[in-house]
Every structure is written in C-alpha cells, then in structure tokens.
N, C-alpha and C positions, 0 to 999 in steps of 0.2 A: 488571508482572512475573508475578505471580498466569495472567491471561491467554495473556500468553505461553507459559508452563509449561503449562497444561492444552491450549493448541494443539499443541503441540511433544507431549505425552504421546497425545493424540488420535491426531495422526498416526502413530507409532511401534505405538499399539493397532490402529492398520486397518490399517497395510504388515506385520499377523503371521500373517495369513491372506490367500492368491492363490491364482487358477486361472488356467492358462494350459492351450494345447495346442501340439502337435508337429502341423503342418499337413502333412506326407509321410512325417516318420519315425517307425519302428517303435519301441515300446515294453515289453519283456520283463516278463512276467508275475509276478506274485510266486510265490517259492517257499509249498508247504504246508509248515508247520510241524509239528513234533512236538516231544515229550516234555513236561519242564517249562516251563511260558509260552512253547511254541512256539519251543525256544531251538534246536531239532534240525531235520531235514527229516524228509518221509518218502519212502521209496523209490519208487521213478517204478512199479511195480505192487505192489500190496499184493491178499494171498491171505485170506479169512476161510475158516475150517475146511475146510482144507487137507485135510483125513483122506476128505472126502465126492467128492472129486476120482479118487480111487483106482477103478478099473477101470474105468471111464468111458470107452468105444471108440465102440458106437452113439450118434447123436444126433440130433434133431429139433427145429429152428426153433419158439419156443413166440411170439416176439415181439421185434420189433425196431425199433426208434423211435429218429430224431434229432430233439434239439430246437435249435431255433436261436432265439436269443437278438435283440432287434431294437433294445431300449432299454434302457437303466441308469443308475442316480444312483450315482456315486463320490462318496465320501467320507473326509476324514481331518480328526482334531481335536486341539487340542495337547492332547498327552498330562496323564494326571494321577498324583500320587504313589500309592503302594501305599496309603498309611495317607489316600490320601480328599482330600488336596488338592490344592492347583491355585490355577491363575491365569486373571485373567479379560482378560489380556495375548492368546493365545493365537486362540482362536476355532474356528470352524470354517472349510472350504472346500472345497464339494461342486459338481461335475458332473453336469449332465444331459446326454444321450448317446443319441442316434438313430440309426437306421442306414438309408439310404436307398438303392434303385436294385436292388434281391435280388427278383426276383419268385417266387410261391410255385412256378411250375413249375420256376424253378432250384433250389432246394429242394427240390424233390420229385425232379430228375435227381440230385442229390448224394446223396440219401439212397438211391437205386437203384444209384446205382453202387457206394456204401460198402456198402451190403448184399450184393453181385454179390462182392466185394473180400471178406466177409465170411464167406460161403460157401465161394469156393478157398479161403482159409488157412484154415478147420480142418480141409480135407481136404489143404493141403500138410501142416499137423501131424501126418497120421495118424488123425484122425476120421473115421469113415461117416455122411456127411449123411443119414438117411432122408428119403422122399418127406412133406412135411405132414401127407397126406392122413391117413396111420397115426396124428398125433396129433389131426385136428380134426373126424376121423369118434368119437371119443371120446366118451363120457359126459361125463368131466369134463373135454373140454373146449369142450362144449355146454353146460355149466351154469358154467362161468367166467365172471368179469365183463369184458363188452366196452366200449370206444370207438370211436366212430367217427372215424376222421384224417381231416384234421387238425385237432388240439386243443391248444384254448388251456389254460396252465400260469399263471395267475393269480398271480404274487405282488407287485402293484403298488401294494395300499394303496389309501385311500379317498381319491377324486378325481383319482386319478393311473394314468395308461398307462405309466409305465416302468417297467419287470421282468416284463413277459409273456415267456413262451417257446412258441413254436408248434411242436409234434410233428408229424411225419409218419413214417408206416412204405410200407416199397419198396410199390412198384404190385402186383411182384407176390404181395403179402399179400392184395390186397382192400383196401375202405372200412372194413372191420373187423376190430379186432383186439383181444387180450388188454391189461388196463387193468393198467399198468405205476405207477400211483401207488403213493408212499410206500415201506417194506423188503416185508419178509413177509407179505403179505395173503390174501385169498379165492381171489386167481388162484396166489399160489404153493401153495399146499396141494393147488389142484386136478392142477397139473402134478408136485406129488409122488404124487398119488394115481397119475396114467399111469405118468410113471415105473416105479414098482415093481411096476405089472401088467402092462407091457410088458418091461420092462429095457430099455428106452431111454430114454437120461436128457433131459429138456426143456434148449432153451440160449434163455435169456433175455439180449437185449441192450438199453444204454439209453445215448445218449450226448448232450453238449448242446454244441452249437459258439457262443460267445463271441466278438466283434468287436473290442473296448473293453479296451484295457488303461493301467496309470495309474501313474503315478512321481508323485514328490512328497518333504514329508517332512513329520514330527513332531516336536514336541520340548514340552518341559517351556512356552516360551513362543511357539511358535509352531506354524503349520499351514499346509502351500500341498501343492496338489496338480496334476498334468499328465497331460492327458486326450490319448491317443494310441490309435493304430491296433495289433491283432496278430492273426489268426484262429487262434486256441486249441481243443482240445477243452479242456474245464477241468476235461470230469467225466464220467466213465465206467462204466460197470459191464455186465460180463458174469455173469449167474447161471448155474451147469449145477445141476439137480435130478434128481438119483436118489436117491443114500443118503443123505441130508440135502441141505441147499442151499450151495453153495460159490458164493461173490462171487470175482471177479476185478476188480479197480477199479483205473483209477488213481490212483498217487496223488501225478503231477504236471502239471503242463499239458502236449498236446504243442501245438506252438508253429511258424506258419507262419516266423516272423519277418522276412516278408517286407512292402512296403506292399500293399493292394487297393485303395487309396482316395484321397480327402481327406477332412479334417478342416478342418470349416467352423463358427466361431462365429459362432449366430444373435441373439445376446443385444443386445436393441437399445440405444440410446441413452435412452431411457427407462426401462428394466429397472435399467440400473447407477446412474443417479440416484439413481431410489428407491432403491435398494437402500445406498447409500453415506450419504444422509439417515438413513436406517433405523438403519444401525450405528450413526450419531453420537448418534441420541437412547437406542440401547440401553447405547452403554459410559457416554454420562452417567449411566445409571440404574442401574449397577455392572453392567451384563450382557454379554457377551460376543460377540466382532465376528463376521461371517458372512460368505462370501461366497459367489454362487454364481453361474455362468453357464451357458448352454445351447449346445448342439453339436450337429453333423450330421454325419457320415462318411458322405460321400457315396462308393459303391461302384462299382466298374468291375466288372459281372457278371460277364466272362468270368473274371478274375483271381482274383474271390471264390468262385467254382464249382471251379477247380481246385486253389485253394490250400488248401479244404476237404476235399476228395477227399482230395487227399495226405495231411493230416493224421488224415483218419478211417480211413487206410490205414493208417499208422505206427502208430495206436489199437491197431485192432484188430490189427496183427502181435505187437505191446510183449503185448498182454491173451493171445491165445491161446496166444505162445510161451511164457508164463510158469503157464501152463495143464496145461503139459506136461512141466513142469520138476521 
C-alpha cells in the first residue's frame, strides 16, 4: 500500500509542471503591469519629464538601433506565499526558444525601412528633420562613445546562447554609430552638450523586436507553461534632448498577432528520459519537479520582414504621436 501511495503521489508531483507548444497559433503577449504587485497596466506610451518636450520643433537623428531577439528560455514556477512558503508539489517549467531562417540582411532591410518610416512621421507630426551632418561634424559628437553595428547585447549567462540580441542601425547611418547602452550615459550628456549650443534637440531611438511569446499558468501547486509564436516590439524608447532629456517608451507590446512561422520541438528522446529519471530522484529527495524542453520557430522570411515593419511602423507612430501631445 505504502508503495502504492508514493507511486500515485510521484506521479501527481511530475503531471504539476508541463511544456508544450502552439505549432501555428499565435500567442498574445503579457500585459506590463503596474502599480501595487503589478495588479494595474500601464498605458501603451508612457512620457518621463514631460516639461523637457516643450518647444522642441528642430531636430537631428543622434541614433537609431533595432534589436532583434533570436533565442529565449521562458519560464514560470508554482507560485509561493507572501509570508515565504510553498510546496514542493509544484515545480518549475521552462522553455528554450530559437528562431531560425531571419537572415542578417533581412534585418538589416527591416531596420532601413523602420527608420525611412521613422523619419516621415516626425515630419508628418510637425518636426524639421535637420540634415546629420550639423550634429556629427560636432565636437561632442566626435568625442561620443561609438559602436560599430551590428552588435551583440549579451544577456545569456554562463554557458549559454539564449538571450543575445543583435543591433543593427539603417545603412544609411554608416558602420558606426552612437553607443545606445544602458539610460543616461557619456553619449547622452554629449548630445545635451549639441543640443543647447545648437537649439536643435538630438532624437535618440532604440527598439527590440521579440519572436517568442508564452501562455501557460501558475498557481500555489502547480506550473506549466506554452511556448508560441507573435512578432512584438516589447520595448521601445525614443529620447529627444534639449532641455533636459524626455523618454518616450512604450509601455505595452505592439503585437503582430499574426503567425510567421512554425513552432518545432527539438527535444529528443533522450533529453526527456533523463530529464523525467532526474525529477524522480529530486522529488524523492524533498526537491522540486522541473521540466524543460527545447524549440525552433522556424520562420517564413518574407512574412517575418513585413510583419516587423508594420509593427515598427505602428511603434514609432503610437511614440511620436504622443510626443506631440
């Protein structure tokens, strides 16, 4: 009986954590959250120091960079109480996430056209684009810190390739351009220095388009999670610097929600063996069950090239109309 029971509890402890995927259908992005424990949203553009925005008519391109997203590990775990406990019922259930068949010159056309796109709309808003030249014949913006595109955005952890994002800025910037890392750095100071000697305010742009989106659920005894397809901007930010530096960001995904792809698991017969042994000697040992499997979304270029465009068109319309508001 004994036996029985710890078989029966066994199995009940590995079916509380699963990954599966949506092999054509689209999968809606989570909302950002706001306020207390993220119980609010937040508005689809959000303005920081709004007052620096005011007379702001001239303007000059300081920097403009998409990054595009290729790999990711999703994850969700059963939830634990406020006051620190938990069950070891639960587990976790994490996705790995590839994206295959995007070559860097489709990239590098999407990020030319969303800049082309980016250009007309602040001059349908009413902006005078100035010519570069007026900001890069500059002191300070000869002694600004440069990159050379395209560059890799490293956040993948030790031993591991997924979470890199690769930047490229339009062709016609050049191989080099203003180092867009982190908020307020060396390069914003310097393009406040132009700014205010010129009276033309610098407009920094930065945006990162996303493949991978994930449903699932949590709960106090359990965790599974569902790895699917959406091309997202997820993250955005326009700077204009004159009188201080004003962000324009979004601050919700905008969302192709349409498919580009399949959604292929690579996770061999081997892989989930071990992995299913593995669990049984951890929940014997009081530890908590895991699962995880690996995936490919394999992409249809032309589909991924224009569903990106759109979306980095919709971006930038949502960022600079609210720019102006």
């Amino acid at each position: 009986m004994y036996k029985k029971i710890l078989s029966i509890s066994l199995l009940l402890i590995l079916a509380a954590c699963g990954v599966s995927s949506e092999k054509n259908n689209v999968i809606e992005h989570n909302k950002n959250g706001a306020g207390f424990l993220g119980m609010g949203t937040k508005d689809d553009v959000i303005i920081e120091r709004q007052a620096s925005l005011k007379n702001i008519n001239e303007v000059v391109i300081g920097s403009f960079a998409v990054g595009f997203n290729d790999s990711s590990v999703e994850q969700k775990s059963a939830k634990r109480s406020l006051m620190g406990g938990g069950s070891n019922w639960g587990g976790k259930a994490s996705g790995k996430v590839r994206l295959e068949g995007v070559s860097d010159a489709t990239k590098q056309a999407i990020t030319d056209a969303a800049y082309n796109d980016f250009v007309n709309k602040l001059r349908t808003y009413g902006y005078t684009v100035r010519d570069r030249s007026a900001l890069t014949s500059s002191g300070a913006y000869q002694s600004a810190t440069k990159k050379t595109y395209p560059y890799v955005d490293d956040n993948s952890g030790f031993l591991s390739s997924y979470g890199q994002t690769l930047f490229f800025q339009p062709t016609a910037l050049g191989a080099e351009g203003l180092s867009i890392d982190g908020a307020f750095n060396q390069t914003g100071s310097k393009m406040l220095e132009f700014a205010k000697a010129s009276n033309i305010a610098v407009v920094d742009a930065t945006y990162i388009v996303d493949f991978v989106a994930t449903g699932g659920h949590s709960s106090a005894m359990s965790a599974s999670i569902k790895v699917g397809q959406n091309l997202a901007v997820t993250d955005a930010n326009i700077r204009f610097s004159k009188d201080g530096a004003a962000n324009v960001k979004l601050g919700q995904p905008v969302e192709s929600g349409q498919p580009f792809g399949t959604v292929i698991n690579e996770t061999s017969t081997t892989d989930l063996a071990v992995s299913e042994a593995t669990n049984v000697a951890r929940v014997l040992m009081g530890g908590r069950s895991s699962r995880s499997r690996n995936y490919v979304i394999q992409a249809d270029p032309t589909k991924y090239q224009s569903q990106s465009i759109r979306i980095l068109g919709e971006a930038n319309g949502r960022m600079i109309a609210k720019s102006k508001q």
